[in-house]
Each structure stands twice: as C-alpha cells, then as structure tokens.
C-alpha positions as CSV (number, residue, x, y, z in Angstrom):
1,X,111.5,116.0,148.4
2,X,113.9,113.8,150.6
3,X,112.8,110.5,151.2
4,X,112.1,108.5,155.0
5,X,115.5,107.1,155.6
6,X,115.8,104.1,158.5
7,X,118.4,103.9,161.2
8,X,120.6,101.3,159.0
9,X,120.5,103.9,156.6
10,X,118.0,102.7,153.9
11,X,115.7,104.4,152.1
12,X,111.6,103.8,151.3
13,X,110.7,103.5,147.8
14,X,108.1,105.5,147.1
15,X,104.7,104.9,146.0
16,X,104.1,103.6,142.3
17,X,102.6,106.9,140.1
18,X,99.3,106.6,139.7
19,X,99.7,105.8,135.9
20,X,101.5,102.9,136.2
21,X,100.1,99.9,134.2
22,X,102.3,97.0,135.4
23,X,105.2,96.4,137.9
24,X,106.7,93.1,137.3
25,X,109.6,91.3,139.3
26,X,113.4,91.2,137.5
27,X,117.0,90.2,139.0
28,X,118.1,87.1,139.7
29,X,115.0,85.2,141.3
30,X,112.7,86.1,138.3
31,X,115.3,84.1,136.5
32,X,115.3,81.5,138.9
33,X,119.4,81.9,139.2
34,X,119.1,83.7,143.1
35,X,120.4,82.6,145.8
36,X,117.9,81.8,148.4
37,X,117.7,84.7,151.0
38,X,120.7,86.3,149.3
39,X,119.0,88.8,146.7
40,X,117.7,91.8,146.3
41,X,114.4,92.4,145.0
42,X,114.6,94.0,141.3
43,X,111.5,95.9,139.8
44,X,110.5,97.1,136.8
45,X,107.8,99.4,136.1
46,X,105.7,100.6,133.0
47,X,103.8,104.1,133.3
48,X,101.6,106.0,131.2
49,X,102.7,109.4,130.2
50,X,99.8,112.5,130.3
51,X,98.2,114.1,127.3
52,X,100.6,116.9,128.8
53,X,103.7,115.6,128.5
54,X,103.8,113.8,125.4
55,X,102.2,116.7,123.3
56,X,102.9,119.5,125.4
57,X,106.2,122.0,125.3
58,X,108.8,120.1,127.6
59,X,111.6,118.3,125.5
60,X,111.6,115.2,125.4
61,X,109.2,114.2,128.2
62,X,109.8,112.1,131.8
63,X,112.8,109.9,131.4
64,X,112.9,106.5,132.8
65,X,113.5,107.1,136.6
66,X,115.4,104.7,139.5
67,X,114.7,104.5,143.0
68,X,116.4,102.4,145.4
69,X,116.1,101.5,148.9
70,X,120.0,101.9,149.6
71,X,121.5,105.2,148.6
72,X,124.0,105.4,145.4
73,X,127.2,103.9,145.6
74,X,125.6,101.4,148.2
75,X,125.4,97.9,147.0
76,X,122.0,96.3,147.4
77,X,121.3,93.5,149.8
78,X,119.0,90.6,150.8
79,X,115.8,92.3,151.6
80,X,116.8,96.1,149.2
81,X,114.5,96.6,146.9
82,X,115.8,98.7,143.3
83,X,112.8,100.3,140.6
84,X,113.2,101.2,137.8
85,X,109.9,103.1,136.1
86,X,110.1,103.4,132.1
87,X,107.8,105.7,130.5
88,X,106.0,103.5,128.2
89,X,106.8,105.0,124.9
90,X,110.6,104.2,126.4
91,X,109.6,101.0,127.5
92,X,108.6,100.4,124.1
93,X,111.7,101.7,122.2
94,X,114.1,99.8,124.3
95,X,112.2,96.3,123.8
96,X,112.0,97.1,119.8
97,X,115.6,97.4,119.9
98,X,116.4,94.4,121.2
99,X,117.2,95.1,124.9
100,X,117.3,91.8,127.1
101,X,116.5,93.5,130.5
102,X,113.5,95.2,128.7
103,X,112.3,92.1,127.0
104,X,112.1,89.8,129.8
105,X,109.3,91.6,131.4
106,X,107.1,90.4,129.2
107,X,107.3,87.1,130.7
108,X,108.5,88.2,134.1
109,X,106.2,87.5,137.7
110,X,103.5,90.3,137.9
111,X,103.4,92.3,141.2
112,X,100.8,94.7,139.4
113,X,98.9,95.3,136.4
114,X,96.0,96.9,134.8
115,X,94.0,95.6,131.5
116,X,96.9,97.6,129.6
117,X,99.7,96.1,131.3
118,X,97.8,92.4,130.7
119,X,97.8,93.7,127.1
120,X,101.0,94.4,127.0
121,X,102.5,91.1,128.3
122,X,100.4,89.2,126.1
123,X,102.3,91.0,123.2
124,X,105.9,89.8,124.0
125,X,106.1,87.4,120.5
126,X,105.6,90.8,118.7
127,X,109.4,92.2,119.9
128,X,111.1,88.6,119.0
129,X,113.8,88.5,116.2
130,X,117.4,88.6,114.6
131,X,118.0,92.3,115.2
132,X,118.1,91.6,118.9
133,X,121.0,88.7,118.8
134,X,123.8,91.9,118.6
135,X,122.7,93.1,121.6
136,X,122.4,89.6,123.3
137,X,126.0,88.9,122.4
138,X,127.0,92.4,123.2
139,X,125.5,92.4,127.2
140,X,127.5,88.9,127.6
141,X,130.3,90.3,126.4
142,X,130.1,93.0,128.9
143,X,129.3,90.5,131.6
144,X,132.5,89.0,130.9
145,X,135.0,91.8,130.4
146,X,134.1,92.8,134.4
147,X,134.6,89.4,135.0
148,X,137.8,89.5,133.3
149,X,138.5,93.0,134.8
150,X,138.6,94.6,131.5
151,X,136.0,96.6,132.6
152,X,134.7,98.3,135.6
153,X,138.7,99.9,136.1
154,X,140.8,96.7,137.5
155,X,142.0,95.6,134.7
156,X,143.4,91.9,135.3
157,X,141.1,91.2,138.3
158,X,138.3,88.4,137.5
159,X,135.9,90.4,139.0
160,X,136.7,94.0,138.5
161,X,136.9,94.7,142.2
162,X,132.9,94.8,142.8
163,X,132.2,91.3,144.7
164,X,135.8,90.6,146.1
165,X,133.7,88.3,148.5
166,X,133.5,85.9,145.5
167,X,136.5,86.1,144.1
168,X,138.2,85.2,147.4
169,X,135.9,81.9,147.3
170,X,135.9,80.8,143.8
171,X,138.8,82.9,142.1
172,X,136.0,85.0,139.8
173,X,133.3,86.9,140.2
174,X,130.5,84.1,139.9
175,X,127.6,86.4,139.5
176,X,129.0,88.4,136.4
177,X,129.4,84.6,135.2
178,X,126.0,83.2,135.6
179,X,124.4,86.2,134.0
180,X,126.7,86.5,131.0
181,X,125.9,82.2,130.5
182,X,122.0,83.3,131.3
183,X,121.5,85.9,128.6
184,X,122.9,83.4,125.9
185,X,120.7,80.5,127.1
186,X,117.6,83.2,126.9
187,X,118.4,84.6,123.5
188,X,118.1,81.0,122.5
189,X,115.3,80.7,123.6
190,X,113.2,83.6,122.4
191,X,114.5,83.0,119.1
192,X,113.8,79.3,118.8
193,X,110.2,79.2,121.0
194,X,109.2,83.0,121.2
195,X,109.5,82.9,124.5
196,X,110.7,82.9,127.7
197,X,110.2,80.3,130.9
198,X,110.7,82.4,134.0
199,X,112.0,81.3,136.3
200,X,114.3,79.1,133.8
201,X,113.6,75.6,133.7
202,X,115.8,72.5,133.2
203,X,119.4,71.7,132.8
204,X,120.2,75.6,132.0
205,X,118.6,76.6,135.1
206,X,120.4,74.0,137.3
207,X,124.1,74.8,135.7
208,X,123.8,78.5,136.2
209,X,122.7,77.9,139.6
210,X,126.0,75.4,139.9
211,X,127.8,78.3,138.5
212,X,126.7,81.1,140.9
213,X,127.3,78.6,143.7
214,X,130.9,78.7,142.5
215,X,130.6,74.6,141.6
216,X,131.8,75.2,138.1
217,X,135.3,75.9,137.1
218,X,136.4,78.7,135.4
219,X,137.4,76.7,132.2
220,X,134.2,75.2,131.8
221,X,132.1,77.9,132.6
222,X,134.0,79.8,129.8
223,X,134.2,77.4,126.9
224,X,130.3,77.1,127.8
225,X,129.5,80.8,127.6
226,X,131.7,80.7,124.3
227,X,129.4,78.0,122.4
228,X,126.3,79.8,123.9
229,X,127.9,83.1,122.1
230,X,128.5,81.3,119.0
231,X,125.2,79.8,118.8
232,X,123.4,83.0,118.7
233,X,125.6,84.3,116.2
234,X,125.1,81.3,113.1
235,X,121.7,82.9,114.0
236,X,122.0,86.0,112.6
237,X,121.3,85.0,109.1
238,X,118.5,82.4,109.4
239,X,116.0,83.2,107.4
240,X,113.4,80.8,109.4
241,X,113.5,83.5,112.1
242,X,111.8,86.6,112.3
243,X,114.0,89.1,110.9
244,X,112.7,91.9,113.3
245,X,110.2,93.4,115.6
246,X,106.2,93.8,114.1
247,X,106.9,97.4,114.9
248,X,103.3,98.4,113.2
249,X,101.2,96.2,115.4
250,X,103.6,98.1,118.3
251,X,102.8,101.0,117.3
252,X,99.0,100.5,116.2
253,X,98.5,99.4,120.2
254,X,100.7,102.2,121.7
255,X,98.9,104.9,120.1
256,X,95.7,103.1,120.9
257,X,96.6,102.9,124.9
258,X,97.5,106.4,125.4
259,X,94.6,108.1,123.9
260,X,92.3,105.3,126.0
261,X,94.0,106.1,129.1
262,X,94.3,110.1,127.9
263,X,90.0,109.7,127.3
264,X,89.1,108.2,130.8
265,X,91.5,110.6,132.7
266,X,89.9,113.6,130.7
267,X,86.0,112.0,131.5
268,X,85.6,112.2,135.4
269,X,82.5,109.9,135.3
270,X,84.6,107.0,133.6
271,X,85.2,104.4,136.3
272,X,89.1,104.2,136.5
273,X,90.6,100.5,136.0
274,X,92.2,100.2,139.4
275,X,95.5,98.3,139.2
276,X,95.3,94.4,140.6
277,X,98.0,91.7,142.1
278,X,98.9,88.4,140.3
C-alpha cells in the first residue's frame, strides 16, 4: 500500500492501529530543548499485539514499525512529523533494559491514551535503576563521537557531515551536543528522584537551550558533558539506588493487559475503551 504523497513531496502518516493504548510526544520539544518553530514533531506509540500474533505460528511477532512524513534519507523539518509504534511486549523489553528514548515516555506529553496506556505511565518508577546508567553513558558517548566525526563516516568533522548548517555557525554540530549533555542531566535525574520533569526545568533546561543556540563554547560544553558522564558512573555502585528494574510487577501487569484487552476483543457485547486526548 503506497501512501498519499503532497506536491513538496511529503508523506501522510497513517492512522494509529486500532490497538494502540498511548501515543505520547518525544524529540526535542517534549524535552523542552527545541527550538521554537524549528522542530519536528517526534511520536512514540505503544500497541497491543492480538491473541494471534503472540500465540499463534509467525516468528517472532510485529516488530516495532516507523513511519515518517518525509521519505528515507530525507531529513525531517519544522512541521514533519516521525512514529514510531513498539509492540508493547517490545516496548516493555526496551524500557527493562535501560533504554533512554523508551523510558522517557513514561513521563512524556500524552497525545492519546486508553486506561492501559494511563496504567502504564503511572508505572515508570518500576523501570528505574543502576543497570540503566551503561546505556545512559553509552547513548552520550554516541552523541559525541558524531559530533566529533568519529562516527556517522567523516571522521575529523565536529558534526559528522549531517547538520553542516551548524557547524558553519558555531564550528560543531550543536544539536548532537545538547542531546549528549541532556541524557546525562536525565539519567540523574531518574536515579536520584525516580523521575523525569518534561519539559526539563531549571538551570539544565536553560544551558542546553544556550547550547543548541550555539551560545556555549565548545570547551565548556565538553568539560560539562564530561562531569555529567562521570557523575553517572560513581553511580554505578551505590547501593542506596535501586539495583534494577521490578521486572515481576512488569511482568504481573503485562500479562494482565493482554489477556484483558485479548477478553473484550473476543466478547462483542463488551463496550470497547475508546482512546482519549490529554
């Protein structure tokens, strides 16, 4: 199925599936870190897998799928909109192990939800703990090598060749900068509250912004995003901390939610919970 493309060449995103039990808002202007009129609009959305596919003969099941107003290859733009739809058993598996882009939409700005999705927002303190501060550290780390250009294939290039509109301004790429600071100020966060402010409030929310604005120099930005790294990692053996996800309670309320949902699809005189807007 091909989807409506517009004359400049973008494409419609395509209805939510009827399973879906939240959509939340991601990206820079969740975060508060955007640019006003100068972002895209970043999705994320959690779906319910049939009785079907999760028990039934197809390996594996639906993987998590992307759909994007601009075709691939094309950047995205002030008014592009890019989805991405997790399974929830996926969903679930990627916020257990510790993945920052899964994590924060627990705390993110609802577009859509359901009584499940409320549930599962409400359980974001449940995902928190030490096993998650490798992966913190390990997403700066790759914000920063395409920064540096040791990733992304221009080695040497602060920037790595994908915003060259940036670097000509500022002399780095100030985007992969502000998100590799951001992700060390959040893993703080979730580890010393057990929980996130979105958008980001504060002194942290008015640097980054300084730094995606290009009004931070390169040196301090740096020795900045250093401490933030090194901060999470005299973390790693605090025993005050949770040492890991509650991955029984996880599991107790995922198993719970797909044979509820599985029950009312199979009963056609159960009233359906239609989805609602935050």
């Amino acid at each position: 199925m091909s989807l409506p493309v517009h004359q400049d060449g973008s494409m419609e995103i395509p209805p939510l599936p009827p399973e879906t039990i939240l959509l939340v808002e991601v990206g820079s202007t969740a975060h508060g870190t955007g640019l006003p009129g100068g972002e895209d609009q970043d999705e994320t959305a959690v779906v319910v897998e049939s009785a079907d596919q999760v028990l039934g003969l197809d390996p594996g099941g639906p993987a998590t799928i992307m759909q994007r107003t601009q075709p691939e290859g094309v950047r995205s733009g002030p008014g592009d909109t890019d989805r991405t739809i997790h399974p929830l058993r996926r969903f679930l598996y990627l916020a257990v192990t510790g993945n920052p882009s899964i994590l924060m939409s627990f705390w993110a700005p609802v577009i859509e939800t359901t009584a499940e999705g409320r549930e599962l927002q409400s359980m974001g303190e449940l995902f928190i703990g030490r096993h998650f501060i490798p992966r913190y550290r390990g997403y700066m780390q790759s914000q920063a090598e395409r920064l540096l250009g040791l990733a992304g294939g221009r080695h040497g290039r602060r920037g790595g060749g994908q915003r060259e509109e940036l670097i000509e301004s500022f002399g780095y790429d100030t985007k992969y900068a502000m998100h590799c600071a951001r992700l060390g100020f959040q893993g703080l966060e979730l580890l010393q509250s057990g929980h996130l402010n979105l958008p980001m409030q504060g002194e942290p929310a008015e640097w980054l912004l300084k730094v995606r604005r290009g009004d931070v120099p390169f040196d301090e930005w740096w020795n900045r995003s250093l401490a933030l790294e090194a901060e999470l990692e005299a973390l790693v053996d605090d025993a005050s901390l949770p040492e890991g996800p509650d991955r029984s309670a996880i599991q107790a309320w995922s198993v719970k939610t797909h044979l509820q949902i599985w029950d009312r699809s199979a009963d056609p005189d159960e009233p359906i919970q239609g989805g609602d807007t935050d």
